[in-house]
C-alpha positions in Angstrom: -53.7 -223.5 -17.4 -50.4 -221.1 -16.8 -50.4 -219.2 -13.9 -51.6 -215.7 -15.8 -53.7 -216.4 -18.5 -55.7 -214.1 -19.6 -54.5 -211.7 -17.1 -53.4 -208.1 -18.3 -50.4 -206.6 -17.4 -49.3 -203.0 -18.1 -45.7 -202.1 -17.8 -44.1 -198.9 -17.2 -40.6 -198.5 -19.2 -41.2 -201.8 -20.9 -38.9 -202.1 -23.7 -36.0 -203.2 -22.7 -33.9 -204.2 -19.4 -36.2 -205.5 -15.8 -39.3 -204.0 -17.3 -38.9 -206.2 -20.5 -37.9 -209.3 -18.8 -41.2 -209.3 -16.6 -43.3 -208.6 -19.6 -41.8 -211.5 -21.4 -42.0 -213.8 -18.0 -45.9 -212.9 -17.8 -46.2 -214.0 -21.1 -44.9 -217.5 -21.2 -47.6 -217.3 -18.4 -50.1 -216.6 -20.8 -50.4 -212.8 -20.0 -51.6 -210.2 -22.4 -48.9 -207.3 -22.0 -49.5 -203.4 -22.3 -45.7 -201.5 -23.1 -45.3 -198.4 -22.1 -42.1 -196.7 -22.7 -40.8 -193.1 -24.9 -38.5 -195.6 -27.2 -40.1 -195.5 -30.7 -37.0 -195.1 -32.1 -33.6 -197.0 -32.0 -30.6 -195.1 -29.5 -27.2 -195.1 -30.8 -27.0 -196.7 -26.6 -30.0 -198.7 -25.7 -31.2 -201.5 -27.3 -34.6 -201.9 -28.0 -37.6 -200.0 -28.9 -41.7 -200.4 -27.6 -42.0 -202.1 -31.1 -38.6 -204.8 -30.8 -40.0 -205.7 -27.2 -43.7 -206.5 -28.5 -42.4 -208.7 -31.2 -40.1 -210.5 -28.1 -43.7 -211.1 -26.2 -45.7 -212.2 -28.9 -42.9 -215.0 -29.8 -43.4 -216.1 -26.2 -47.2 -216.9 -26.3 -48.2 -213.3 -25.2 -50.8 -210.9 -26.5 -48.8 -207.3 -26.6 -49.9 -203.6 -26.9 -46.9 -201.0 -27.4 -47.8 -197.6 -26.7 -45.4 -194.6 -27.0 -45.6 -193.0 -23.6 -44.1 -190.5 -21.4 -45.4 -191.6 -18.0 -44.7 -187.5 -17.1 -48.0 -186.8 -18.6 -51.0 -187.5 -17.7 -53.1 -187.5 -20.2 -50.8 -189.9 -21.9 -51.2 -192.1 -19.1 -55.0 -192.4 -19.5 -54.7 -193.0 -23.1 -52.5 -195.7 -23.0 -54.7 -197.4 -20.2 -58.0 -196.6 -21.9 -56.3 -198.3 -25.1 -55.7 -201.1 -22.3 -58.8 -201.8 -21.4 -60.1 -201.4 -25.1 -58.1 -204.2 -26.5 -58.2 -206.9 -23.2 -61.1 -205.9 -21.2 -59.2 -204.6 -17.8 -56.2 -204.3 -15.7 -55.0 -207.0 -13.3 -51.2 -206.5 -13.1 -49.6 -202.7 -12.6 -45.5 -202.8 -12.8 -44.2 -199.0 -12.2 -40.7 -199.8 -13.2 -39.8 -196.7 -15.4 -37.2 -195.0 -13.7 -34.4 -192.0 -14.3 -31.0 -192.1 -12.7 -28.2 -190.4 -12.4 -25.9 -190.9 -9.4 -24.2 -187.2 -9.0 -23.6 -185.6 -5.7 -26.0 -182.4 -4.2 -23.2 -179.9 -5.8 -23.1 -181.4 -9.6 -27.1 -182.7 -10.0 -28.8 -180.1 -12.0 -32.2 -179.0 -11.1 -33.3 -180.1 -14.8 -32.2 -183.9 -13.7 -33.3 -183.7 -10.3 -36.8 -182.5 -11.1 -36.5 -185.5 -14.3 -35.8 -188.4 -11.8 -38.8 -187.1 -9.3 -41.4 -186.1 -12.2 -40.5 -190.0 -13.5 -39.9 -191.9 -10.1 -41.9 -190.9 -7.2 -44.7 -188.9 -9.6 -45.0 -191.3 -12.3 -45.6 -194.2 -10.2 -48.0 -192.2 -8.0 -49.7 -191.2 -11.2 -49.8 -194.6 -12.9 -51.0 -196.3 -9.8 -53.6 -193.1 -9.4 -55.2 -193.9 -13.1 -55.2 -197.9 -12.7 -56.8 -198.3 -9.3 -59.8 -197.7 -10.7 -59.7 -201.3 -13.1 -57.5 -202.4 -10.7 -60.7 -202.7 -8.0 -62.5 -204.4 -10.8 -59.7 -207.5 -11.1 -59.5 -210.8 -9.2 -56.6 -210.9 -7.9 -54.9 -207.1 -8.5 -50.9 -206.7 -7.7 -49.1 -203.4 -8.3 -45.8 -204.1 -8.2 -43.0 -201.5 -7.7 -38.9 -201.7 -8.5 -38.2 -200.0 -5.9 -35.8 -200.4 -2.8 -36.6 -200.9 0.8 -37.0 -198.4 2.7 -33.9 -197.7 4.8 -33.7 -194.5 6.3 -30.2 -194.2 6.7 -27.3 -191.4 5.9 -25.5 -193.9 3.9 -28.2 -194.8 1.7 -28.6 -190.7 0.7 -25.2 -189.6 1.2 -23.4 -190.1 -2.0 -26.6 -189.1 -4.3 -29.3 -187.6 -2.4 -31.3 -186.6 -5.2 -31.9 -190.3 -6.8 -32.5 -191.7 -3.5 -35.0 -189.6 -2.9 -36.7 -190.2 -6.1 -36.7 -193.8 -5.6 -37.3 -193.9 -1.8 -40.4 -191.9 -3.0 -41.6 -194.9 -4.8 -41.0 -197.0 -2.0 -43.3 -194.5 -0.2 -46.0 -195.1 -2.4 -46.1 -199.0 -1.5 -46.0 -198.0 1.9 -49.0 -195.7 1.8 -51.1 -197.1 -0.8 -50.8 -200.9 0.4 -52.7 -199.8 3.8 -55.1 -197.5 1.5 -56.4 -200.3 -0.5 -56.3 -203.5 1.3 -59.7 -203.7 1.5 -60.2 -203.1 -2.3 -57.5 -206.6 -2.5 -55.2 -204.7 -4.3 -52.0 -205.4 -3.2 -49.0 -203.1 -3.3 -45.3 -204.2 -2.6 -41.9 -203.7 -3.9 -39.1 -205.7 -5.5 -34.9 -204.9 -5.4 -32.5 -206.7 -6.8 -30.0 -208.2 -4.2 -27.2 -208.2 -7.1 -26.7 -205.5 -9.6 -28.7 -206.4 -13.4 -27.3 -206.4 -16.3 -29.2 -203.7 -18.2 -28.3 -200.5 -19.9 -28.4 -198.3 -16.9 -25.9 -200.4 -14.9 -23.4 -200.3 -18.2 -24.1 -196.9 -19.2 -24.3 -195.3 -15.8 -23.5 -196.9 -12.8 -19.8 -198.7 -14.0 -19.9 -200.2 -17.7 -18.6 -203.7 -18.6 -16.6 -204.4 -14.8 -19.9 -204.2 -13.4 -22.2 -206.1 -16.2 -19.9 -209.3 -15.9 -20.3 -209.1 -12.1 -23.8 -209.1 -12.2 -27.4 -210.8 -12.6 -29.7 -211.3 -15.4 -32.9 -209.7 -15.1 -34.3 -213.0 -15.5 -34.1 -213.4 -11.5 -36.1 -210.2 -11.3 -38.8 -211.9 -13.8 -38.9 -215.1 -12.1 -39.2 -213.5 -8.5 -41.8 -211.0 -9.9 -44.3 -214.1 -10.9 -43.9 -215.2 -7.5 -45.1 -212.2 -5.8 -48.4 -212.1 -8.9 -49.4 -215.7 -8.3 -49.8 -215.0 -4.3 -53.5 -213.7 -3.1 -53.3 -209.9 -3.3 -55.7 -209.7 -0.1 -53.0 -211.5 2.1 -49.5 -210.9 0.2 -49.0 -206.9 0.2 -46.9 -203.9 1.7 -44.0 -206.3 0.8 -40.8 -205.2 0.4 -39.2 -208.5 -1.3 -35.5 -208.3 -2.3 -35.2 -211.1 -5.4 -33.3 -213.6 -4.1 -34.6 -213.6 -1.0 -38.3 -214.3 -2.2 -36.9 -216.7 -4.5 -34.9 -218.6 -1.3 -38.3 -218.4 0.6 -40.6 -220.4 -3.1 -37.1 -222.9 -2.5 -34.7 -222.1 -5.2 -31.3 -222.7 -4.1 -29.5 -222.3 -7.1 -28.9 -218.8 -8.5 -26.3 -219.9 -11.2 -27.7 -219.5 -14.1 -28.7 -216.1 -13.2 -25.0 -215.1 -13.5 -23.8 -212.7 -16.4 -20.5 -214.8 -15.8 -21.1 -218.4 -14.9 -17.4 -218.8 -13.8 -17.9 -216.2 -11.2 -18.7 -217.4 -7.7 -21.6 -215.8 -6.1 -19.8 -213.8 -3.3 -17.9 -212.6 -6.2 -21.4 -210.5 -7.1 -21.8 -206.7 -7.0 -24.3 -205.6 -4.2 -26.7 -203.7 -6.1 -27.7 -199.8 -4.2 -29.8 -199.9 -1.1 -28.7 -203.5 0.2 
């Protein structure tokens, strides 16, 4: 029997990039998927919609719902996990990994962005995690996992985009507050960061284009380490903040090759992704 059958996962900012590459891990697993993202439609710059991503889970083995949501909206929220629980009967698996960036300095962040990065980081995640608990106490073995850093309280972490790091420090928050809230309801809470940067859209479109891609991970690593932390027993394994190669290092993987975007490139020859 694989490792998550039958189990339900619901994913936050689904179709494409780390969010996608989970969903599509859980389902070789046998995993029935929920996506939730706002991309119905094709962009002229991100590939992918809620729909393409389904049709990449069901070819794996997996069940998939795609639901057009914007995670800034609560009643949307509850619609798409009432249509969850509809169609497989629960919630075992939470992944808050939508996120908004933008990387500008105090000066040049408008408050339009600033109040889009916290209303989607730190308040979506709260909110998603708010609506699920309640299935979530109801599950076996129930993980709520968050992409989010660990938390490092330090000038040079906020210094050069104070507005981002907040937002995403704020969903590092959540892990840290809502692990000890429900450990005795066995759901377990933690984080996971990328010790590398990923190849997705964000990282080519925002943070430094091709340079950048070719000196970076696959979100495959983020997948497979993401597995690692679901299979574990959510009443011992939680308030984690697990950085992916390290958790990998830890189940004994010692070769990260073919996680490379460029398998000539030498490990140290990696770009350390934000927050590490």
């Amino acid at each position: 029997m694989a490792s998550l059958d039958g189990k339900t996962v619901f994913v936050t900012g689904g179709s494409r990039g780390i969010g996608l590459a989970i969903a599509k891990r859980a389902a070789t697993e046998g995993a029935n998927v929920t996506l939730v993202a706002k991309t119905a439609e094709p962009h002229p710059k991100l590939p992918g919609t809620i729909y393409s991503a389904a049709e990449e889970v069901c070819e794996l083995g997996g069940q998939a719902l795609p639901i057009v949501v914007d995670i800034r909206f609560e009643e949307q929220i509850e619609s798409a996990i009432k249509q969850t629980v509809d169609a497989f009967g629960g919630i075992d698996i939470l992944i808050n990994n939508a996120s908004a960036i933008n990387l500008s300095g105090t000066s040049s962040v408008t408050m339009k962005t600033y109040d889009l990065m916290h209303s989607v980081n730190t308040r979506g995640t709260f909110l998603c995690s708010k609506l699920a608990i309640p299935h979530l106490k109801r599950a076996a073995n129930a993980h709520v996992l968050n992409i989010a850093p660990p938390l490092n309280m330090e000038s040079r972490w906020f210094s050069n985009n104070v507005a981002y790091t907040m937002a995403k420090f704020g969903m590092s928050m959540c892990v840290l507050g809502m692990s000890e809230e429900f450990r005795r309801s066995g759901i377990a809470f933690n984080a996971l960061w990328p010790r590398t940067t990923i190849a997705t859209a964000a990282v080519a479109n925002i943070v430094g284009g091709d340079p950048v891609i070719k000196r970076s991970r696959t979100a495959d690593i983020m997948a497979d380490a993401a597995l690692a932390i679901f299979v574990k027993d959510s009443r011992e394994f939680t308030g984690n903040f697990c950085v992916d190669e390290d958790l990998l290092r830890e189940q004994g993987v010692t070769d990260f090759s073919s996680y490379r975007v460029d398998p000539e490139l030498r490990e140290e020859d990696l770009f350390p992704d934000f927050f590490i």
